[in-house]
MDAnalysis code that builds the backbone (N, CA, C; Angstrom):
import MDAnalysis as mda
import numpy as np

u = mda.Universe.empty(309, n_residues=103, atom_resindex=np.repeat(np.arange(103), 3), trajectory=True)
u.add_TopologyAttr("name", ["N", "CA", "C"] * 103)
u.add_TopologyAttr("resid", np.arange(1, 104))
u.add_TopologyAttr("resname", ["UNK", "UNK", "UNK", "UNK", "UNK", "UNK", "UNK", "UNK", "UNK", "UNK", "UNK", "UNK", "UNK", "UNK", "UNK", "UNK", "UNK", "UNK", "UNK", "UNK", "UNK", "UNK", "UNK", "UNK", "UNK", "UNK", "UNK", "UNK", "UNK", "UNK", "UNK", "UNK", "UNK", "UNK", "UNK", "UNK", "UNK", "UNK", "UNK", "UNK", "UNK", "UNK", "UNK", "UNK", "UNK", "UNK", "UNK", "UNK", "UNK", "UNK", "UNK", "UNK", "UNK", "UNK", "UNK", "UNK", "UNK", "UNK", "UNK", "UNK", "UNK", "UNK", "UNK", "UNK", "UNK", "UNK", "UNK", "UNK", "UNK", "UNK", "UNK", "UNK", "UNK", "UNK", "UNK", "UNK", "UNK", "UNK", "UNK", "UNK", "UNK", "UNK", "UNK", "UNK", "UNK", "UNK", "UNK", "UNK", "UNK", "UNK", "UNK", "UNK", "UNK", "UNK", "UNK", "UNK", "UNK", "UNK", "UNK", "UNK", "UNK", "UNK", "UNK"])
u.atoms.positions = np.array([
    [55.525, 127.244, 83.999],
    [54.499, 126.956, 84.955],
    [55.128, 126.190, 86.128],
    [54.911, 126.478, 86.820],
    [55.367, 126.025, 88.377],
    [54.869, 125.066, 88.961],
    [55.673, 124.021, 89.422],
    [54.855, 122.828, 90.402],
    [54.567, 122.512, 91.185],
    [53.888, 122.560, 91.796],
    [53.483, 122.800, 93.192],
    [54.024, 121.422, 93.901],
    [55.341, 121.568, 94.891],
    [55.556, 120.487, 95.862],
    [54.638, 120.149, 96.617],
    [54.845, 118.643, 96.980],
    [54.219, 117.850, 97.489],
    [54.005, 118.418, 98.562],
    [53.310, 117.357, 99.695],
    [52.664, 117.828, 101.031],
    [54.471, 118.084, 102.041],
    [54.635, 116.411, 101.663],
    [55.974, 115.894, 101.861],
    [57.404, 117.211, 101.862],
    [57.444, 117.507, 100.758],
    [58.609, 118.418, 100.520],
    [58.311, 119.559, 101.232],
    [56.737, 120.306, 101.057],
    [56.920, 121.469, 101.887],
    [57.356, 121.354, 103.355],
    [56.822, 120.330, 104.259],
    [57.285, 119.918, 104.926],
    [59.011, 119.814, 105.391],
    [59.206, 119.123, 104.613],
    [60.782, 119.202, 104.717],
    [61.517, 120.555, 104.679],
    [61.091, 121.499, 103.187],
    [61.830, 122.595, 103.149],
    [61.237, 123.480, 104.535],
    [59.983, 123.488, 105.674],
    [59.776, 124.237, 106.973],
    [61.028, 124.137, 107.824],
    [60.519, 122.408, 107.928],
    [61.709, 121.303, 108.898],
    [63.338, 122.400, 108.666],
    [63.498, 122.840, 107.188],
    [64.939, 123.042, 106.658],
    [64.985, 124.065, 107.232],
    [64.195, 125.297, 107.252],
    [63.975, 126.547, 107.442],
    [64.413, 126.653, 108.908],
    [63.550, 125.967, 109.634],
    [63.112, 126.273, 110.827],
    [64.615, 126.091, 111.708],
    [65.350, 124.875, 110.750],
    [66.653, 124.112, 111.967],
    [67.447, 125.234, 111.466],
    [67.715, 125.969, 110.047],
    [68.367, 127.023, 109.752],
    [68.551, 128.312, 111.079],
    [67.054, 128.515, 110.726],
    [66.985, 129.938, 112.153],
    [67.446, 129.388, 113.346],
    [67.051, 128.272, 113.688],
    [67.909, 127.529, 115.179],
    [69.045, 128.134, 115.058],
    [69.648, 127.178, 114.458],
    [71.274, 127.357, 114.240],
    [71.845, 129.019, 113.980],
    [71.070, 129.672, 113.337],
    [71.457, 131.127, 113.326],
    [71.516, 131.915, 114.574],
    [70.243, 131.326, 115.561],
    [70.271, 131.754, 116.790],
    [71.047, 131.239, 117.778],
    [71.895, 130.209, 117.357],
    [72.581, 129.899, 118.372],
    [73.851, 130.484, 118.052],
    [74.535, 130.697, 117.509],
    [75.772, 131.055, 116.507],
    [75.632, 132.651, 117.128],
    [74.501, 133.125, 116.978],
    [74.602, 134.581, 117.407],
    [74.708, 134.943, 118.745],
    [74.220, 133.952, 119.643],
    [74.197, 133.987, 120.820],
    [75.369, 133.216, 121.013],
    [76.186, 133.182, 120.609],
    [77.227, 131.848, 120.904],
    [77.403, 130.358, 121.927],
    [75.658, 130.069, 121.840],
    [75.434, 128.569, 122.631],
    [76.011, 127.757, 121.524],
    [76.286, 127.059, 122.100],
    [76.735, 125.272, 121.546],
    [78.084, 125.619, 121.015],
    [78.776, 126.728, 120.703],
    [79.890, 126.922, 120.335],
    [81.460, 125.978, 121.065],
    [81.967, 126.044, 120.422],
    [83.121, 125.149, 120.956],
    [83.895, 126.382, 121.237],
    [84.613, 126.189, 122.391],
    [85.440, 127.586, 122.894],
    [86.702, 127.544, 122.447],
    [87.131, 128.747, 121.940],
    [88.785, 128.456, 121.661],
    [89.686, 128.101, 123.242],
    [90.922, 127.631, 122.514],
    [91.990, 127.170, 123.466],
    [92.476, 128.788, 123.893],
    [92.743, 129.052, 125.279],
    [93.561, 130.008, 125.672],
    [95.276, 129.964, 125.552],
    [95.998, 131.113, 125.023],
    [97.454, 130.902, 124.609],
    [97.713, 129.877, 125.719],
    [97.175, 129.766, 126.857],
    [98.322, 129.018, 127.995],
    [97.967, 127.698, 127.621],
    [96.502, 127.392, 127.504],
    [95.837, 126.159, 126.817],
    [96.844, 125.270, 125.806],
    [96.627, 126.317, 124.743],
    [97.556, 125.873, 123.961],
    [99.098, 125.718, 124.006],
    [99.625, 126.293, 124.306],
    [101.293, 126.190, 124.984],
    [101.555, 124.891, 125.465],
    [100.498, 124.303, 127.061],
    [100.301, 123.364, 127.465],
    [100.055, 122.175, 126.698],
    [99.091, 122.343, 125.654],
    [99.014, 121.318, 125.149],
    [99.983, 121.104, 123.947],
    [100.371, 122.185, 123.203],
    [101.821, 121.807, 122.541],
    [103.089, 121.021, 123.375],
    [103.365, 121.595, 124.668],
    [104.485, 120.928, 125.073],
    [104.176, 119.648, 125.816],
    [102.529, 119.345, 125.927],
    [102.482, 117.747, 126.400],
    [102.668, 116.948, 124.807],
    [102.399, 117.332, 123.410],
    [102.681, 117.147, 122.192],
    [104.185, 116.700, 122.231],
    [104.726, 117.621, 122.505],
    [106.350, 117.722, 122.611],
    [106.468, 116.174, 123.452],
    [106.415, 116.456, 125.228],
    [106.974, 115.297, 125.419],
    [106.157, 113.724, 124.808],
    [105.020, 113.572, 124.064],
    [104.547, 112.503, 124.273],
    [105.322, 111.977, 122.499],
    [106.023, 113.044, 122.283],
    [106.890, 112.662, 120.661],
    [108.260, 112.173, 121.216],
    [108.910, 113.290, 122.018],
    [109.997, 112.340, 122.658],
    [110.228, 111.168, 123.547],
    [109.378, 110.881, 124.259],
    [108.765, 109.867, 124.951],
    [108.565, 108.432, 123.279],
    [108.227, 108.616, 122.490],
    [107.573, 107.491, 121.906],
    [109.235, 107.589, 121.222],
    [109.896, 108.657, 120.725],
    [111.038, 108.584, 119.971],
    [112.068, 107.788, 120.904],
    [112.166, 108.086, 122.508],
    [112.940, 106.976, 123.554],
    [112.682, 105.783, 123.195],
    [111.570, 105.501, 123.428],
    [111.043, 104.254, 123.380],
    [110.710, 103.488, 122.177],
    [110.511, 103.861, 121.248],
    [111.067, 103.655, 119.832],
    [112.874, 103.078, 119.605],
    [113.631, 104.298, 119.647],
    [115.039, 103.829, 119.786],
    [115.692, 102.495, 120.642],
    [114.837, 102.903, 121.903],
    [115.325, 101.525, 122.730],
    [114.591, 100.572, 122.537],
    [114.153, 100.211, 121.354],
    [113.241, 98.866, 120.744],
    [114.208, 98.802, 119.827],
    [114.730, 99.406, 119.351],
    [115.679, 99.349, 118.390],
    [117.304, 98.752, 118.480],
    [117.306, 99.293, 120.218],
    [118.585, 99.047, 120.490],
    [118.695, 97.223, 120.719],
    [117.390, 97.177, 121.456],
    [117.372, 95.449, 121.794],
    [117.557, 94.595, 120.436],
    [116.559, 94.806, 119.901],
    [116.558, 94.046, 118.580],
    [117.813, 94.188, 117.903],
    [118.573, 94.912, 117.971],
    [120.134, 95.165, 117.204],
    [121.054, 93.946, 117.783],
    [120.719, 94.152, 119.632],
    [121.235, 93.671, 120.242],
    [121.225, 92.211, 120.613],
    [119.861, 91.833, 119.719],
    [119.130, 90.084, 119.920],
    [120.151, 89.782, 118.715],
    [119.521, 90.377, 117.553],
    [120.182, 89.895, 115.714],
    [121.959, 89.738, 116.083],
    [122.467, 90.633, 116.771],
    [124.294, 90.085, 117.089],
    [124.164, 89.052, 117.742],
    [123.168, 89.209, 119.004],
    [123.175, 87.743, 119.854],
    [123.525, 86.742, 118.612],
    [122.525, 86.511, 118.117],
    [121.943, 85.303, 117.469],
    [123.061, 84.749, 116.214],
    [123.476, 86.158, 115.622],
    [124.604, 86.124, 114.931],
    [126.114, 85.255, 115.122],
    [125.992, 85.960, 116.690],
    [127.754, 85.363, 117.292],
    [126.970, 83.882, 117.497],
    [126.111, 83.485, 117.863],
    [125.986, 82.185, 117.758],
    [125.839, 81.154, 116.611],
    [124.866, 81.950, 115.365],
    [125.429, 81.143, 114.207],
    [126.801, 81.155, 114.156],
    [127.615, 82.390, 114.429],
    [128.988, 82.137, 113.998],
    [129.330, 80.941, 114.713],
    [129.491, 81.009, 115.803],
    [130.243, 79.652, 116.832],
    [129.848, 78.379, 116.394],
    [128.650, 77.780, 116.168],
    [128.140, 77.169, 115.745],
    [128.632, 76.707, 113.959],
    [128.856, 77.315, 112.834],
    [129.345, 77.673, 112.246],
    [131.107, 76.928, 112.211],
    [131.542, 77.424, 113.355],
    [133.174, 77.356, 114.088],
    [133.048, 75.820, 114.058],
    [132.538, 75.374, 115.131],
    [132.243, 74.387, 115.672],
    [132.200, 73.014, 114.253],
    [131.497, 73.055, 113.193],
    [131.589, 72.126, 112.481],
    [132.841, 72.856, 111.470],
    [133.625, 73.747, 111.610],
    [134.943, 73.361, 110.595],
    [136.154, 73.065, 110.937],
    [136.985, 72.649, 110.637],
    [138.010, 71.936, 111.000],
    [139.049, 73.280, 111.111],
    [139.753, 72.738, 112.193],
    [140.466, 74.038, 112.754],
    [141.822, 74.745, 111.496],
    [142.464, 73.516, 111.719],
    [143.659, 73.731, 110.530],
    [143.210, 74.260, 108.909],
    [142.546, 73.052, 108.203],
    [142.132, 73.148, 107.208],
    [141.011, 73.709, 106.829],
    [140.088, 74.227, 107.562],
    [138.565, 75.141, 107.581],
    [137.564, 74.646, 106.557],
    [137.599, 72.853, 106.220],
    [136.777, 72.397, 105.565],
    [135.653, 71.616, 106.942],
    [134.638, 71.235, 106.228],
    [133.312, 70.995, 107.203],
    [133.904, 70.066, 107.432],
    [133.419, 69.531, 108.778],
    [133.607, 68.271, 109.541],
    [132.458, 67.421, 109.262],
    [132.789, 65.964, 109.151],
    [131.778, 65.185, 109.404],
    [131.106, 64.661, 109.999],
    [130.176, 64.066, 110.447],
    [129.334, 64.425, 111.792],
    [130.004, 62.891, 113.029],
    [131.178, 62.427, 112.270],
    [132.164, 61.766, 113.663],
    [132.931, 63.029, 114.539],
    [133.085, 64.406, 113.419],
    [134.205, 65.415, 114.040],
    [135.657, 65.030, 113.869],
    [135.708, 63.887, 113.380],
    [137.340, 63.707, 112.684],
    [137.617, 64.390, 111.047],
    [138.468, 65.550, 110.559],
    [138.688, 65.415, 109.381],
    [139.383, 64.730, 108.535],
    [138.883, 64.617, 107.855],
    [139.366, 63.638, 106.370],
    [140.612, 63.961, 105.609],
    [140.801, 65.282, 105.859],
    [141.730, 66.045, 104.682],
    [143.164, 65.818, 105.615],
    [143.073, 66.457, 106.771],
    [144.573, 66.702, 107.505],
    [145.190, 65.508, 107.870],
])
C-alpha cells in the first residue's frame, strides 16, 4: 500500500522536476554552457603555464643562491672569529687577556 507524500514533498519533487527540464533546456540549447578553449586558446595558455614555471624556477634558484651565499658569509665569520680566540703557534683557546699560557 502506498503513501501518499506530504503536501511538502510533492512540492519539492515539482520544484525537482521542473529545475530538471530547465536544465535540460538549457544544455540543449547550449545557454549557460561554458565554452571550450580554442587550440590557439589553449597553446597560449599552456605557454603562459610554461613561462610562469620558469619564471618561479629563476626566482626560486636565486633565493637559493643568496641564502647559500649569506650561510658562507656567516660561516667565514664564525671561522675568523673562531681564529681570533686561538693561539697562533699552539692552536689552544686564548684567555680573555689574549696572552697564552702554554707557549
Amino acid at each position: 500500500m502506498a503513501k501518499e507524500l506530504s503536501y511538502e514533498m510533492q512540492r519539492t519533487i515539482a520544484a525537482l522536476e521542473a529545475f530538471t527540464e530547465h536544465i535540460r533546456w538549457r544544455v540543449a540549447s547550449g545557454e549557460g554552457l561554458i565554452p571550450r578553449e580554442t587550440e590557439e586558446q589553449e597553446r597560449a595558455r599552456l605557454a603562459h603555464n610554461r613561462r610562469v614555471r620558469e619564471h618561479n624556477a629563476r626566482v626560486l634558484a636565486e633565493r637559493e643562491r643568496v641564502a647559500r651565499e649569506k650561510q658562507a658569509a656567516a660561516n667565514r665569520r664564525e671561522a675568523a672569529a673562531v681564529r681570533k680566540r686561538l693561539c697562533d703557534s699552539c692552536f689552544c683557546e686564548l684567555p680573555a687577556s689574549g696572552v697564552c699560557g702554554n707557549c
